[in-house]
N, C-alpha and C positions, 0 to 999 in steps of 0.2 A: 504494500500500500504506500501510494508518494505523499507527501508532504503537501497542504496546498500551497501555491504560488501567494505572496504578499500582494496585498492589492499597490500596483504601481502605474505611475505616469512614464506610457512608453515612451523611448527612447525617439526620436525624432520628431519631439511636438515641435523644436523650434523652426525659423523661418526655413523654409526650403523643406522639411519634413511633412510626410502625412499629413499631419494634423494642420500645418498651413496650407493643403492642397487641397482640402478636406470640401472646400467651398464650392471647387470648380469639378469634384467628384460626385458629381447628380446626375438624374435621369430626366432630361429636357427632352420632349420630342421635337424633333426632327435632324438630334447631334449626334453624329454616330458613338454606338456604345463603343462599352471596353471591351467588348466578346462580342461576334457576330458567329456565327454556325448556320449554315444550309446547308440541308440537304447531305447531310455527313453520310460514309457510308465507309463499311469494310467489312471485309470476308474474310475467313479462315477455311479454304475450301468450299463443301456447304453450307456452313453452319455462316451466319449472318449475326457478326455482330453487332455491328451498326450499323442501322437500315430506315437512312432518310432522318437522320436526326435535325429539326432546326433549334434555335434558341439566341437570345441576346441576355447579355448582361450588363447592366445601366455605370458607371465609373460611381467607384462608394458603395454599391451593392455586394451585397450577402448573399449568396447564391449557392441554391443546394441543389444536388443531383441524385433522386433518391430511390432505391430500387433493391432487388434481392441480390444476392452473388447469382454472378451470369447474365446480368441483366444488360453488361455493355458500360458500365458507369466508368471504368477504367481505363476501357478502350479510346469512349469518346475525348475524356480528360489527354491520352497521349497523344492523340490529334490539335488536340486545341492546343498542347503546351507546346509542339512543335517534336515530338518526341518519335513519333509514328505517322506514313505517307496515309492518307487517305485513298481508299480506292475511287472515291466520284467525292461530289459538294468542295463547299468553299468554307473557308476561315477566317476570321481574321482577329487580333487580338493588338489591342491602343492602333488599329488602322493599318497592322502589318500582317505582310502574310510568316506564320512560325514554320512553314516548310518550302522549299529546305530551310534548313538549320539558318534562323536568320541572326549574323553579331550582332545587330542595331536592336534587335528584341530581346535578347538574352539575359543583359543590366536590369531590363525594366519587369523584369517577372521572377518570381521566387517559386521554386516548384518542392513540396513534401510528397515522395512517394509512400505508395500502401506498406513496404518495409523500410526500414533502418540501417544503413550500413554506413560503417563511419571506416575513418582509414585506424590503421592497428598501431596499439601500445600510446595511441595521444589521450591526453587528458580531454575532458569537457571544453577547458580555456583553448589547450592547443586544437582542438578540432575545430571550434567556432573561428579559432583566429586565422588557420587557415583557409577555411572559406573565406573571411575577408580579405585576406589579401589577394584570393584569388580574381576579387575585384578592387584593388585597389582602395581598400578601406580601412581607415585607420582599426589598430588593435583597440583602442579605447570602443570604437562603438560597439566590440564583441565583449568586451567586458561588459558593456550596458547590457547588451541583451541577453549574458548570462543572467544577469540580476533580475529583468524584463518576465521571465518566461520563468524566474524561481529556483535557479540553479546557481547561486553564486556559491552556496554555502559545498556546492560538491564539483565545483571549479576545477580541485586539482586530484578528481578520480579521474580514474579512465575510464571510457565509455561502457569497455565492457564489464564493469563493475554496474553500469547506470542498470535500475529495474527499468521497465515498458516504459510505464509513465516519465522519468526522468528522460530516458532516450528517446520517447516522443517528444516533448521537449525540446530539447537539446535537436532533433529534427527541423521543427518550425525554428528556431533559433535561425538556423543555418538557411533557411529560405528565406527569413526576416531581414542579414544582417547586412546584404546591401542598401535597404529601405526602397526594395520594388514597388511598383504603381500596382500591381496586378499577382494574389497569392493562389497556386492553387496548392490543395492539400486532400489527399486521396484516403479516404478512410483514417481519420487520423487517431480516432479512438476505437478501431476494429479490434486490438488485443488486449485493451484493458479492462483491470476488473473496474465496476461501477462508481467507486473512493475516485480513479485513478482518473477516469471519464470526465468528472464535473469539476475536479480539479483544471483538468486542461480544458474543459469550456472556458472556465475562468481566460484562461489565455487567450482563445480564440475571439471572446466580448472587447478585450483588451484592443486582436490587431484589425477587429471591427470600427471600434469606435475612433482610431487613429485615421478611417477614411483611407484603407485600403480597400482595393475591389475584392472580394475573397470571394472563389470557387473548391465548393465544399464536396468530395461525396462518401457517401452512407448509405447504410442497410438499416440506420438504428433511425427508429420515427421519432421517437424524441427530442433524437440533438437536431433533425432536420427545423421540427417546430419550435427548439428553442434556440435556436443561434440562427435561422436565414428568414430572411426579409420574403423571398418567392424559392419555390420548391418547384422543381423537374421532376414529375411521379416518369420511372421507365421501367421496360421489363421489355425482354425477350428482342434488344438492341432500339428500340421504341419509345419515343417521349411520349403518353397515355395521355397528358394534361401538365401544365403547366401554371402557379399562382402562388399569393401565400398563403400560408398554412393556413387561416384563418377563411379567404375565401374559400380553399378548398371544401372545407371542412362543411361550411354554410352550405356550399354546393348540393351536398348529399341528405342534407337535414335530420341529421342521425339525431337521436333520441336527446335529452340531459337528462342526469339523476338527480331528483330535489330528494336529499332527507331530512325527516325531522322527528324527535324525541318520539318513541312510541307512547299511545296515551293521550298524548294534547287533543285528539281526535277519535272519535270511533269511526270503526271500520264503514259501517253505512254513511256517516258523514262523509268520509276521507272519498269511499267511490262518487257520492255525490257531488263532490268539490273539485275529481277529478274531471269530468266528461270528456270520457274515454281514455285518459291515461291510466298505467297499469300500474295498479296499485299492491303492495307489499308489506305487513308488519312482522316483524319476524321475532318481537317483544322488548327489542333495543332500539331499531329505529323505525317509522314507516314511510317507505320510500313510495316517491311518483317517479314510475319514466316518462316522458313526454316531449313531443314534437314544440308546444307552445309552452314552453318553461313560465314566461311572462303572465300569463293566465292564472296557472297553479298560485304563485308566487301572490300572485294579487289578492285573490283566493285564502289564502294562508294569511296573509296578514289581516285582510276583515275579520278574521275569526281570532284573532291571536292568537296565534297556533304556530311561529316561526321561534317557537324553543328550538336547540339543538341543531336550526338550520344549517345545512351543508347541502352547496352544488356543484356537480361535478360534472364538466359539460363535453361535449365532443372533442376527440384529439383527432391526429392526423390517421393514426394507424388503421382504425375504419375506411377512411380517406383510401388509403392507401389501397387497399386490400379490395376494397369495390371499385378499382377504375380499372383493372385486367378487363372484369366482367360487362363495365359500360363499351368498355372495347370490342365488345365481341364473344366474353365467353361467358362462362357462368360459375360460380365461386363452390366448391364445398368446403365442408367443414375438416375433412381429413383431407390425407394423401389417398389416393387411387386407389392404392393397395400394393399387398409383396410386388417389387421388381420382377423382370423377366429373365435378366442376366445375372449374374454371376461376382460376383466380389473378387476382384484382381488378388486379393491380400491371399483370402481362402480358398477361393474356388464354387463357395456356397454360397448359394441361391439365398438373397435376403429374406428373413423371416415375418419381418414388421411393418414397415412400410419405405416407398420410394424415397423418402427422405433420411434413411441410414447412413449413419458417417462412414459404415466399413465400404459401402457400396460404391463401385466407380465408375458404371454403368447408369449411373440412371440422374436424377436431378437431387442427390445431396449437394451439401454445402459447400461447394467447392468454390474456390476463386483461379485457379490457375486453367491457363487456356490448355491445357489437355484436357481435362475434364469435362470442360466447355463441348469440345471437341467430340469427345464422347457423349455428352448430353445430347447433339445434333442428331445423331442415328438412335438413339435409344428414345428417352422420355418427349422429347420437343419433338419426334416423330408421333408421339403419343398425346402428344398437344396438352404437355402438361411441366409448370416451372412451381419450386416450393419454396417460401422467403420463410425460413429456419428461425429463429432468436432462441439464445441460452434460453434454459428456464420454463420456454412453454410449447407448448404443443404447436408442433407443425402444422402448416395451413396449406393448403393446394390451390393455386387455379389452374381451373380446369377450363379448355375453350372446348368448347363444342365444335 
């Protein structure tokens, strides 16, 4: 578990810094963005990982990319960063194109890949201050952003001493330390535990509010909803919808939960008060789900009956999980069922469902493009992709 970061005043608020740039990093219509994307496109054989992607992203924006592993979030990111050729569409990122390899775009972007690799036997200081000077940056501003991002105090470890979170860290550090216009950071809390997570939010609110353009992506709907301003839902190399999490969310008009003190109400009142929302006393609280929250709520208070009140209203994750199906398919509640193939590890045919981590045939949770790879002939033959999270039970969409 890491330590959290001290709340600080990033490193380049003065003149010429972010934070004086910060004015002219807005979204004006008709000024071309910081990120343009048409029509992106790339193949791995058959398998189609990105297929007609468009998108912009406004100079100062928080931009997330948000989807299952294998959904293309990765891919699209090493095209925009200039990292990978596109097979068709156009790019361009502050008005340049990134491919090929452009030097005049290079300075003005910071890029965090989905792993960590730092060079061997440097401390935290020597690796940051190599980055700088690989662009001619004073050592002093890698010291800043050791401090910056909450690692001063482990300066003079070596990295591979650093836990996840520290060498996450210590990652964006190093995409920070020239003070690029334009961040991207590719899954950047994908292996840490939950402490280690909101810790480096902490970070990410920080090179937000500095008035850099930051491109985010993620499988975790949370940090989608709590750190970016508009959300890219994709799956299956596919932008499904694009907004913020908010509009998203309104979009779908999933339910709110009103609780309140079991008791202050009887049950005949409570369904009468309800009309039509579904009511629940389970002897602690008595809950309404409902579409018109505002209703209820109004409701509750003529009667004085808003003891105990708690509302807990829609997140993205719903969001999320119903636009496969506004797409085109139709959602269950499980995976399909046992695979058809075969577990590379053992030989044996999965037991449980297509979302097994042994299995390497079918749509577990893989991020590497072999897998992918394999997914094309097996499960997405089967028209079907599974977005995984620690802890809960697997979800399937399924297209018709």
């Amino acid at each position: 578990m890491t330590a959290a970061p001290a709340a600080t005043s990033w490193p380049g608020g003065g003149p010429g810094g972010p934070a004086d740039r910060r004015g002219r990093h807005v979204r004006v219509p008709g000024v071309t963005p910081a990120i343009s994307a048409r029509d992106l496109r790339k193949s791995y054989g058959k398998l189609r990982a990105v297929d007609g992607v468009t998108f912009e992203v406004g100079y100062g924006e928080f931009f997330g990319i948000l989807g299952p592993n294998g959904a293309g979030k990765t891919t699209t990111l090493e095209m925009v960063e200039g990292l990978r050729e596109p097979d068709g569409g156009e790019v361009t990122v502050l008005g340049m194109r990134p491919w090929p390899r452009n030097p005049a775009l290079l300075p003005r972007i910071g890029v965090q890949l989905q792993a960590s690799s730092f060079f061997e036997r440097l401390s935290a200081r020597e690796q940051l201050r190599t980055f700088a000077d690989l662009y001619r940056v004073p050592a002093t501003r890698a010291d800043e952003m050791l401090e910056a991002v909450g690692l001063a105090d482990m300066a003079g470890t070596r990295t591979e001493k650093l836990s996840g979170g520290q060498a996450q860290r210590l990652s964006i550090a190093c995409a920070l330390v020239h003070r690029p216009d334009v961040v991207f950071l590719d899954e950047p809390t994908g292996a840490l535990d939950p402490q280690g997570r909101r810790n480096l939010w902490d970070v990410l609110r920080g090179i937000a509010a500095e008035g850099h353009t930051v491109v985010l992506t993620t499988h975790h709907m949370d940090e989608a909803e709590t750190l970016c301003q508009r959300v890219a839902i994709m799956d299956h190399g596919k932008i499904l919808q694009t907004g913020s999490p908010a509009t998203l969310i309104r979009g779908l008009a999933h339910p709110v939960r009103i609780s309140v003190e079991s008791g202050v109400l009887g049950q005949e009142d409570a369904r009468a008060l309800a009309d039509g929302a579904t009511v629940i006393d389970d002897g602690v609280s008595l809950t309404f789900t409902t579409t018109e929250p505002a209703t209820v709520l109004a409701r509750l208070a003529d009667r004085d009956a808003l003891a105990g009140l708690q509302v807990t209203g829609a997140t993205l994750e719903p969001a999320a999980h119903q636009m496969p199906a506004a797409a085109g398919g139709s959602r269950s509640a499980a995976c399909p069922g046992p695979c058809t193939g075969a577990s590379s590890g053992t030989g044996r045919r999965c037991s449980s469902h297509c979302c097994s981590r042994s299995c390497s045939c079918c749509c577990s949770a893989r991020s590497t493009r072999a897998a992918a790879r394999r997914r094309s002939t097996s499960s997405r033959s089967a028209g079907s992709a599974c977005w995984t999270r620690p802890g809960r039970p697997a979800t399937s969409w399924t297209r018709s």
